[in-house]
C-alpha positions in Angstrom: -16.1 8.4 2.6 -13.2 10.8 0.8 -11.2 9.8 3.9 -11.9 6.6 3.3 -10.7 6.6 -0.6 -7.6 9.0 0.6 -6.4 6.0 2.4 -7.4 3.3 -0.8 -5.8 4.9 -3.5 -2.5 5.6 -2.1 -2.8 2.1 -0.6 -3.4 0.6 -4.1 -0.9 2.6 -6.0 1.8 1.1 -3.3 1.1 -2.1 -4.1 1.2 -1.7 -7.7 4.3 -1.0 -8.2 6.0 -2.5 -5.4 4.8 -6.0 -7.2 5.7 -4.4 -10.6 9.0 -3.6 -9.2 9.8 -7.1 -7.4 8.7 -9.2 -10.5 10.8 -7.0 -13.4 13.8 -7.4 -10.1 13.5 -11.0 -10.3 13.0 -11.7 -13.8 16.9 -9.9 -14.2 18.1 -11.6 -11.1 17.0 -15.1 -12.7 18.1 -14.6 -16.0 21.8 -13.4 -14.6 21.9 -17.2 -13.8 21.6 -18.2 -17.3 24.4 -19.8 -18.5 26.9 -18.8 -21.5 25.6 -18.4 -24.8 24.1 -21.9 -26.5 24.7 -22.5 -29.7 21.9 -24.7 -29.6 19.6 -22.7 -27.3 21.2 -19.2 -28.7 21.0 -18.2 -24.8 23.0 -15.3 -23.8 24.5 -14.5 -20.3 23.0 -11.3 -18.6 24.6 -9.6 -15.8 22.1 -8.1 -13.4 21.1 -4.6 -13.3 19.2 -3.1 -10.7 16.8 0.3 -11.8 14.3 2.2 -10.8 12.2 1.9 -13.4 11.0 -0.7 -15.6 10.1 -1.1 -18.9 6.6 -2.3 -20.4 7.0 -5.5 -22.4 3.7 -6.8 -22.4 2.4 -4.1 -24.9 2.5 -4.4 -28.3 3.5 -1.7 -29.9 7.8 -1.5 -29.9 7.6 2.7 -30.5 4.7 2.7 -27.0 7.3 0.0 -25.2 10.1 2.3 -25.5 8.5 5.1 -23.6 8.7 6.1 -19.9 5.9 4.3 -19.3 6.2 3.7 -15.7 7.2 7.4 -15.0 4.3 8.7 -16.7 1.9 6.3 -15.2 3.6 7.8 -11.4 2.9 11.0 -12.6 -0.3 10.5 -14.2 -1.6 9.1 -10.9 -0.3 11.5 -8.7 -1.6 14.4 -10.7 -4.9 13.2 -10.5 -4.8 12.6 -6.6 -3.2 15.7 -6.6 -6.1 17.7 -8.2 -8.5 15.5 -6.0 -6.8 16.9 -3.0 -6.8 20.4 -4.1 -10.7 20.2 -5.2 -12.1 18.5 -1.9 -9.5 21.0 0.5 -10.7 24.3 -1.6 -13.1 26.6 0.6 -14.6 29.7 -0.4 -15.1 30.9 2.9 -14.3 33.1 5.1 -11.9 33.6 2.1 -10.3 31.3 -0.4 -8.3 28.9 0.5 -7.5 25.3 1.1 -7.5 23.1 4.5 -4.3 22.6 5.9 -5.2 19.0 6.0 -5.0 18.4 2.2 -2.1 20.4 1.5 -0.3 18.1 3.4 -1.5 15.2 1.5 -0.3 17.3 -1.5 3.2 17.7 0.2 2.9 13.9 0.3 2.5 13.2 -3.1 5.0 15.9 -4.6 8.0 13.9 -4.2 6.9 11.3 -6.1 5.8 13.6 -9.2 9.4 15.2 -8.8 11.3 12.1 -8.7 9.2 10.9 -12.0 10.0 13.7 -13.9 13.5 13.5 -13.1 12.9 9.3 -14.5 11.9 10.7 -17.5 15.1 13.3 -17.8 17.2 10.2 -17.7 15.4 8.1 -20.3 15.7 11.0 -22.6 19.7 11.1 -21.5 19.5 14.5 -20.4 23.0 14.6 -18.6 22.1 14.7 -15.0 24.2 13.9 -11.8 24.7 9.5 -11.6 22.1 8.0 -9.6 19.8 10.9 -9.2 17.0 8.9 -9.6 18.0 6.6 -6.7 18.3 10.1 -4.7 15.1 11.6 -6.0 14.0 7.7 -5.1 14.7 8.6 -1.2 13.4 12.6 -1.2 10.4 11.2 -2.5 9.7 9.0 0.7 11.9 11.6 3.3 9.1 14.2 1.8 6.4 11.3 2.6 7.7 10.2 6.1 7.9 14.0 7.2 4.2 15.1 6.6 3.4 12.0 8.2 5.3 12.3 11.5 4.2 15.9 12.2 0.4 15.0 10.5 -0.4 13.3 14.1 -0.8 16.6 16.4 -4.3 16.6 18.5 -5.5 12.9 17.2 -6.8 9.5 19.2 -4.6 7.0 20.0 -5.5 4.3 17.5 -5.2 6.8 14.6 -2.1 8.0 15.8 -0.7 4.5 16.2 -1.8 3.6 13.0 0.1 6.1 11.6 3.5 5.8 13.3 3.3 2.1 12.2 3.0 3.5 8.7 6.4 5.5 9.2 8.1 2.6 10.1 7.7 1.4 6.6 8.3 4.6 4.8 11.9 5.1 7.4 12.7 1.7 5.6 11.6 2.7 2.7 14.3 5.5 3.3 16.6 3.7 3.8 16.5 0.8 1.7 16.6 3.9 -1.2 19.8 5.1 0.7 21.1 1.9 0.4 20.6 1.9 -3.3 22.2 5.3 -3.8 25.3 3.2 -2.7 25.2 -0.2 -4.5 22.2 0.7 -7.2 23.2 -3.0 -8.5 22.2 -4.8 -5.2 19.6 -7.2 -5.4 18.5 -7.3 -2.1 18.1 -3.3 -1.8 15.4 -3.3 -4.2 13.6 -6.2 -2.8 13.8 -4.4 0.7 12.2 -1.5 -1.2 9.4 -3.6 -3.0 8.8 -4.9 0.7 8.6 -2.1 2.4 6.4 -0.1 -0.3 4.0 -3.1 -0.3 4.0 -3.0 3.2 3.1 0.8 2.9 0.3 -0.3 0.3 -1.2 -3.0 2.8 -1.2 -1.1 5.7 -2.7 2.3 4.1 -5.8 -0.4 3.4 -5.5 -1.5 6.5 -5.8 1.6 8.0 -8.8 3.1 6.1 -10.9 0.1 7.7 -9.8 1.1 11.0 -10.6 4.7 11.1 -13.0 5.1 8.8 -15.1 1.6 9.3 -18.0 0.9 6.4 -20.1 -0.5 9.0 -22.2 0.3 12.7 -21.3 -2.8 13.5 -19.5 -2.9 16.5 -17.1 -5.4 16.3 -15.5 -3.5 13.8 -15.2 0.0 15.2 -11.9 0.8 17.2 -12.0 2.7 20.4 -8.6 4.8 21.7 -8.0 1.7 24.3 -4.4 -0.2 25.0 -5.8 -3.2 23.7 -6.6 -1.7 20.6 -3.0 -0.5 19.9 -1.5 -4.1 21.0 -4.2 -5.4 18.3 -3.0 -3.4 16.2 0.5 -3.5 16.1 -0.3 -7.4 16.0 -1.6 -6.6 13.1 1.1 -4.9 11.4 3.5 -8.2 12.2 0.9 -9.9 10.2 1.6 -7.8 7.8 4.9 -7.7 7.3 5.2 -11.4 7.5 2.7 -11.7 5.0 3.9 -9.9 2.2 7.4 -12.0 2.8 5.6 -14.4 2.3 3.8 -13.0 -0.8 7.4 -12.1 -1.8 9.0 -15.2 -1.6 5.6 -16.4 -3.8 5.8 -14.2 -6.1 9.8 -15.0 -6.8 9.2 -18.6 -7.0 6.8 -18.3 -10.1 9.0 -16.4 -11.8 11.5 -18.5 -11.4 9.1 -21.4 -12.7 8.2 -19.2 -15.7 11.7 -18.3 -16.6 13.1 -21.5 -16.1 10.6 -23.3 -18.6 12.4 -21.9 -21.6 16.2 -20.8 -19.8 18.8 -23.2 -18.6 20.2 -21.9 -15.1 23.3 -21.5 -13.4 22.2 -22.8 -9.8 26.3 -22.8 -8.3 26.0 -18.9 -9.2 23.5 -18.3 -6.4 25.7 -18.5 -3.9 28.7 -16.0 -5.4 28.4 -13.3 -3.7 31.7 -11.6 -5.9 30.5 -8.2 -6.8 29.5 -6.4 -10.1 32.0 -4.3 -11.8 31.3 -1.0 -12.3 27.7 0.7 -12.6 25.5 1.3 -15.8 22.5 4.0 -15.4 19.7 1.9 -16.3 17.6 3.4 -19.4 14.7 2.0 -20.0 14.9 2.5 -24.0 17.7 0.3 -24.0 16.7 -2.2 -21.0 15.2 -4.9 -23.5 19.2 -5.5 -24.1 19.3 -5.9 -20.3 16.6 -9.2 -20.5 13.3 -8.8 -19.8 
């Protein structure tokens, strides 16, 4: 069962924020197509911005909003799963220690912590390097897609497949992050992120139904058989066309929400002239920014 919930969590937390990024991406991406300011409509222009991190509008409370929220949520969580690890991988026997097995999965998470803390240096403006937090962005998943590759030694085929079908989406993860380190402003780039991490989020579910099934029954229990890796790399296409599709979804009703109550410049969709300059993203200032 702690298997099981090993694969969940990190699963869920994937697809958290990889919606939570796509949605505050396209909300600015939308509302750089709004036109001039109105005088009637009192609309102003906003040039998009890609970031990192997001700020939370939907609370209340303007002094809470202005935190880090979303860095201390990443840390939060991967404390916790972090103290998880170290509590179920302690043994007292034949002398203390912990199982190699769940230090890894603490090696996992660590980049992540790091690369938070470092999100929260830059809200405060501490004066670090430009774009360190799209560089801590791709340690974080270099850390991730490491432990994985050399986590595989002595397994069964189907977990081991499993998991090199998982690296494939953190090595895009990579180097969608890479790509961001270059052009932090590029829409696509952090879509290509959001994709990959929900990919990541679905297929870490995925995953802890195929090697650790809830049931006897079985239709549902793998074996380490050919056809079992063609079904499941079957599967993974599934998956990554589905959460285009969930994507493209999700986009669309933003756009419907935003374009309710924004009047939008449909011939700049097509201009492909790019931004001028770059502008570190902090979040204390980001309700200036549009959403």
């Amino acid at each position: 069962m702690g298997s099981w919930i090993g694969h969940i969590a990190p699963g869920v937390f994937f697809i958290f924020f990889a919606f939570w990024w796509h949605i505050n991406n396209c909300a600015r991406y939308i509302r750089s197509l709004v036109y001039n300011r109105d005088e009637n409509t009192r609309q102003e222009k906003y040039e998009f911005q890609g970031s990192t991190t997001y700020p939370c509008h939907c609370i209340p409370i303007k002094f809470i909003r202005r935190l880090p929220i979303e860095s201390i949520v990443k840390i939060l969580v991967t404390s916790i799963h972090f103290s998880i690890e170290l509590h179920d991988g302690y043994r007292s026997q034949p002398k203390p220690h912990i199982i190699t097995l769940y230090v890894n999965h603490m090696a996992m998470l660590f980049g992540f912590f790091l690369s938070s803390w470092v999100e929260i240096l830059v809200h405060y403006k501490v004066p670090l390097p430009k774009r360190i937090n799209q560089v801590m962005g791709v340690l974080a998943f270099t850390m991730e897609g490491f432990m994985f590759l050399f986590h595989l030694h002595g397994r069964g085929i189907v977990e081991v497949h499993a998991h090199q079908l998982l690296i494939v989406s953190i090595v895009c993860s990579t180097i969608s992050a890479i790509g961001e380190c270059f052009d932090p402003n590029n829409f696509w780039f952090i879509v290509l992120r959001s994709f990959f991490a929900l990919t990541q989020g679905t297929w870490f579910i995925q995953a802890a139904y195929v090697l650790f099934p809830q049931t006897t029954n079985p239709s549902f229990i793998w074996d380490d058989t050919h056809d079992s890796v063609s079904l499941l790399t079957m599967s993974y296409v599934y998956h990554l066309a589905g959460n285009v599709l969930v994507l493209i979804v999700v986009y669309l009703l933003v756009y419907l929400f935003i374009s309710r109550t924004s009047k939008l410049n449909h011939n700049r969709i097509q201009d492909d002239e790019p931004l001028n300059g770059y502008k570190l993203i902090v979040n204390g200032n980001d309700e200036e920014n549009g959403l």
